[in-house]
Chimera marker file (.cmm) of the C-alpha trace (Angstrom):
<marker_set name="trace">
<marker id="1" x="22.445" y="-21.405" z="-14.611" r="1" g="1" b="0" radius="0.5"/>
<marker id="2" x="20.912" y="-17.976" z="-13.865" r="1" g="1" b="0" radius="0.5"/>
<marker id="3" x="18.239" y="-16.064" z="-16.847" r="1" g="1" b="0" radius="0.5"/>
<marker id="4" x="17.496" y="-12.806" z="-16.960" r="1" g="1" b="0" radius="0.5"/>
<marker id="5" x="14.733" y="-10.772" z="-18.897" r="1" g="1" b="0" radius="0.5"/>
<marker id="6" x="14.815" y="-7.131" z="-19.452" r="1" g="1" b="0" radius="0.5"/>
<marker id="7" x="12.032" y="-4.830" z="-21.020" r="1" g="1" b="0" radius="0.5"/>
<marker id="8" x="15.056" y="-4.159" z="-23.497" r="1" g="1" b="0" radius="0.5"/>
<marker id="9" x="15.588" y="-5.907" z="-26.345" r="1" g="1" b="0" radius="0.5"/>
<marker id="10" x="19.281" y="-5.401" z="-26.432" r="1" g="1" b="0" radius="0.5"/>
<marker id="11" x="19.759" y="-4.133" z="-22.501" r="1" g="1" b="0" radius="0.5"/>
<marker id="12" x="23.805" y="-3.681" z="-22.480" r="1" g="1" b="0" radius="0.5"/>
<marker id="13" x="26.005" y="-3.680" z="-19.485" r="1" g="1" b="0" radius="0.5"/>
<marker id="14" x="29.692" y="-4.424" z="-18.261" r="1" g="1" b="0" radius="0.5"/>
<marker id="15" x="31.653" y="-6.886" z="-16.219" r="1" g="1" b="0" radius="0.5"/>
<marker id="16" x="35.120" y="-6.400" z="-15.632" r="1" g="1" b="0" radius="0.5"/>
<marker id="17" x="35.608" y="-3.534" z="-18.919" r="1" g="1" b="0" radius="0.5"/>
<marker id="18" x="33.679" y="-6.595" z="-21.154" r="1" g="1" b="0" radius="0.5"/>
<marker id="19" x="30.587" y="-5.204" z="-22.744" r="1" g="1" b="0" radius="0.5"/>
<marker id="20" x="27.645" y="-8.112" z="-22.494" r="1" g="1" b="0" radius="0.5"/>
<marker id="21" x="24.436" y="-7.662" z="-24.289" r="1" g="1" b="0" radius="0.5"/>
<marker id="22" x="20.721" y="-9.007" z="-23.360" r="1" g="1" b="0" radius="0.5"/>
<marker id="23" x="19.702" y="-10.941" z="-27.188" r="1" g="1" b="0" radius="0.5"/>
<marker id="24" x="15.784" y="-10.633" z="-28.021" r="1" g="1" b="0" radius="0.5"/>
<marker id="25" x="15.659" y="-9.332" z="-24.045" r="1" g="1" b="0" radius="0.5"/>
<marker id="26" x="17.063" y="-12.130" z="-22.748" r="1" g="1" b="0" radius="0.5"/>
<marker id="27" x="20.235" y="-13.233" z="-21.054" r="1" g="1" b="0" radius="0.5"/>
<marker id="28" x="21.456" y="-16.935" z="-19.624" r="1" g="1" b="0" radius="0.5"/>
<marker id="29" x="24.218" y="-17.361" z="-18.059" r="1" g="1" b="0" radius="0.5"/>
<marker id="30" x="26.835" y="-19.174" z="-15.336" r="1" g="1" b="0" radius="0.5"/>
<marker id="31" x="29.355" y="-16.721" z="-14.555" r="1" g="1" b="0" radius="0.5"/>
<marker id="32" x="28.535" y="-16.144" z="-10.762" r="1" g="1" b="0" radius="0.5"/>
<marker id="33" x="30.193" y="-12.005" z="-11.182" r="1" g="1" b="0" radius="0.5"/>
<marker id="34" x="27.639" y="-11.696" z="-14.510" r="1" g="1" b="0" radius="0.5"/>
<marker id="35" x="24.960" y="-12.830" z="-12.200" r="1" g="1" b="0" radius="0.5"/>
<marker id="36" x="26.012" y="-10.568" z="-9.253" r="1" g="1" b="0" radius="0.5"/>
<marker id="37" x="25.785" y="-7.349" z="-11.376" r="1" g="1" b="0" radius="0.5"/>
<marker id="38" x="22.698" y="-8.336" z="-12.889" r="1" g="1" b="0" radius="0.5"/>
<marker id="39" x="20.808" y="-8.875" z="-9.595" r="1" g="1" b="0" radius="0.5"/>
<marker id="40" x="21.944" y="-5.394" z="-9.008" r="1" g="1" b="0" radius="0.5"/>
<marker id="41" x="20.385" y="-3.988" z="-12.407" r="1" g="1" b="0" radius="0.5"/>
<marker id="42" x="17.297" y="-1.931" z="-12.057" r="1" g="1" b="0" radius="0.5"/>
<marker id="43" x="16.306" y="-2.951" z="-15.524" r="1" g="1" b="0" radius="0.5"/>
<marker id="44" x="17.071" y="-6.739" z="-15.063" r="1" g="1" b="0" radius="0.5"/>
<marker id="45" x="14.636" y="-9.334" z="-13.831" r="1" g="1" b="0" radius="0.5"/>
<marker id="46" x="15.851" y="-13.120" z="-12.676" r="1" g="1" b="0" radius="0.5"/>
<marker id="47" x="12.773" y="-15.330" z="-14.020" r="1" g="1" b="0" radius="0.5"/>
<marker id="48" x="14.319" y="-18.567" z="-12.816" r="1" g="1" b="0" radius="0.5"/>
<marker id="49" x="14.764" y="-19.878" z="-9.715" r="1" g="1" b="0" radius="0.5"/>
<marker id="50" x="18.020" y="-19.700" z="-8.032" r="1" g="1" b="0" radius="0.5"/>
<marker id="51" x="19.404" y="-23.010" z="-6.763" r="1" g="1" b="0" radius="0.5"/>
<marker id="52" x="19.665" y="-22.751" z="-2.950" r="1" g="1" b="0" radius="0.5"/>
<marker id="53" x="22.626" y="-25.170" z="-1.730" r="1" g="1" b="0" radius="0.5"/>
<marker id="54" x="21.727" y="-28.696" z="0.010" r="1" g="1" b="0" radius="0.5"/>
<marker id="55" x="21.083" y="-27.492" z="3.546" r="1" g="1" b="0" radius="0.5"/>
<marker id="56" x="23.311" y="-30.520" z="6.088" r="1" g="1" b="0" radius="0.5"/>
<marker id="57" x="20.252" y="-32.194" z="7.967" r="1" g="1" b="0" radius="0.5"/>
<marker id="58" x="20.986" y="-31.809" z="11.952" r="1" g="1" b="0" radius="0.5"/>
<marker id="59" x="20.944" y="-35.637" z="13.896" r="1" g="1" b="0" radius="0.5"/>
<marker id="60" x="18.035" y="-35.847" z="16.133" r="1" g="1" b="0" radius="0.5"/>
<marker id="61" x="18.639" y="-36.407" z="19.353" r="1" g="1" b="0" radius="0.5"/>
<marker id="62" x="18.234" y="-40.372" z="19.224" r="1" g="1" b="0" radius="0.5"/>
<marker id="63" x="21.045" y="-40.565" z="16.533" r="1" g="1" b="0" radius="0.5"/>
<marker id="64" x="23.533" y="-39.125" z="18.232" r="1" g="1" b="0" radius="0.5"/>
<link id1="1" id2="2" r="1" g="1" b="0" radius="0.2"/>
<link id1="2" id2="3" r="1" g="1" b="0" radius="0.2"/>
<link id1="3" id2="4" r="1" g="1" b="0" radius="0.2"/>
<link id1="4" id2="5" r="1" g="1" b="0" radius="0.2"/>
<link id1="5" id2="6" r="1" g="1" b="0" radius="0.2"/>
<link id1="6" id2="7" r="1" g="1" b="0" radius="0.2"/>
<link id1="7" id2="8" r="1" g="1" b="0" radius="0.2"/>
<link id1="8" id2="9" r="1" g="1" b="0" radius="0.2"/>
<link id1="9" id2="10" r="1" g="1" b="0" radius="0.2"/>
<link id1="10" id2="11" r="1" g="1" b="0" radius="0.2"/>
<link id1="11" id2="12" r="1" g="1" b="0" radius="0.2"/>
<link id1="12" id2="13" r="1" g="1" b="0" radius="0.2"/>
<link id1="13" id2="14" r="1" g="1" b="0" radius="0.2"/>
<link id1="14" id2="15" r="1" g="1" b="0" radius="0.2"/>
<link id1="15" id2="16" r="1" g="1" b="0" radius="0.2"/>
<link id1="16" id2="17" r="1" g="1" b="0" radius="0.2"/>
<link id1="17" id2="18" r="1" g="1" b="0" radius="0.2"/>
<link id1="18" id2="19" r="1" g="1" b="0" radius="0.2"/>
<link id1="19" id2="20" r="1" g="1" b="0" radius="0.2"/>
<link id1="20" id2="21" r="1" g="1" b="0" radius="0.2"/>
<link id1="21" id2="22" r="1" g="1" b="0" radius="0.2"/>
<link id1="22" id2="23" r="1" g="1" b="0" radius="0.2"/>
<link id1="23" id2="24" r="1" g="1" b="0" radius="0.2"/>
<link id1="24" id2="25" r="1" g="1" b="0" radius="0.2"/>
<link id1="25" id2="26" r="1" g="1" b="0" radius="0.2"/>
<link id1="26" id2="27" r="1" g="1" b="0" radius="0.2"/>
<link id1="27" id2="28" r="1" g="1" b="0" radius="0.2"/>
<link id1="28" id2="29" r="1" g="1" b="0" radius="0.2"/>
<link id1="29" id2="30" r="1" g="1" b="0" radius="0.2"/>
<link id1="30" id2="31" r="1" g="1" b="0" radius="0.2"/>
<link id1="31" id2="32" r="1" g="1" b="0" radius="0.2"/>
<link id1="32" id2="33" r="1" g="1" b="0" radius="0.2"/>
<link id1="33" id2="34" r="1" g="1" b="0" radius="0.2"/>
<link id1="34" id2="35" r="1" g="1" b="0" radius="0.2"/>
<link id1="35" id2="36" r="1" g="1" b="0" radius="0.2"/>
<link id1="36" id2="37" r="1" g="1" b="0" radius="0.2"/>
<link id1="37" id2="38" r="1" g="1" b="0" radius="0.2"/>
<link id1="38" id2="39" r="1" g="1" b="0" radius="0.2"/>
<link id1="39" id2="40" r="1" g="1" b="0" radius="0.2"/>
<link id1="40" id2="41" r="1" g="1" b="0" radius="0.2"/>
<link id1="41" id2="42" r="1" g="1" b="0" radius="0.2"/>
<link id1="42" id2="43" r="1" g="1" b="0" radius="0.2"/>
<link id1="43" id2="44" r="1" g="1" b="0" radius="0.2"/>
<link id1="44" id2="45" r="1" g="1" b="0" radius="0.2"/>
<link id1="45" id2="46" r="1" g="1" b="0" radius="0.2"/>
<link id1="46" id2="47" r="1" g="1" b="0" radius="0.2"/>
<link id1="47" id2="48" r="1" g="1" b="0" radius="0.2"/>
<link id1="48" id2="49" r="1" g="1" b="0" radius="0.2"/>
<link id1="49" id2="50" r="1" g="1" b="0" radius="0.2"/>
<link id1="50" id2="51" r="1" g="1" b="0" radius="0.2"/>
<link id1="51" id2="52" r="1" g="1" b="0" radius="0.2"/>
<link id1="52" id2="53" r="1" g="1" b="0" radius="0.2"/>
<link id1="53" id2="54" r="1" g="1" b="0" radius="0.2"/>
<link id1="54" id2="55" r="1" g="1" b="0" radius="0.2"/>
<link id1="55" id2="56" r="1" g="1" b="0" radius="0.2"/>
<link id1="56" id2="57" r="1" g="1" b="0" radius="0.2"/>
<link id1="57" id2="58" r="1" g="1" b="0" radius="0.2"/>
<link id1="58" id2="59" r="1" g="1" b="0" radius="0.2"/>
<link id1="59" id2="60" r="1" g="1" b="0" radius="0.2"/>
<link id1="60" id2="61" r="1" g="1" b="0" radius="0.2"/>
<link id1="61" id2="62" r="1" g="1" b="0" radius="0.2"/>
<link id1="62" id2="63" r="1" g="1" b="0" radius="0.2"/>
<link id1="63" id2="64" r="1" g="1" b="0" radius="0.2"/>
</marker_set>
């Protein structure tokens, strides 16, 4: 789950021809292209943070 704030109350942009609109200057959501062009938006800030993926822990050398 990605949010976004914007200085605009009802910031508009599109995603594949679909108009999507910020509500109150806000915008949540889990579509990973909706998130990709809104990382790219000058007037779009991420506020949380993004989930990194779980990192596979290298054996030490007495394990292997």
């Amino acid at each position: 789950m990605a949010e976004f704030k914007s200085k605009y109350k009802k910031l508009g942009f599109y995603v594949n021809g679909e108009l999507n609109r910020f509500a109150d200057g806000r915008f949540v959501t889990e579509d990973k292209e909706i998130i990709s062009v809104l990382n790219k938006l000058s007037d779009a800030q991420r506020v949380d943070v993004p989930e990194e993926e779980p990192k596979k822990k290298k054996k030490s050398a007495s394990e292997k």
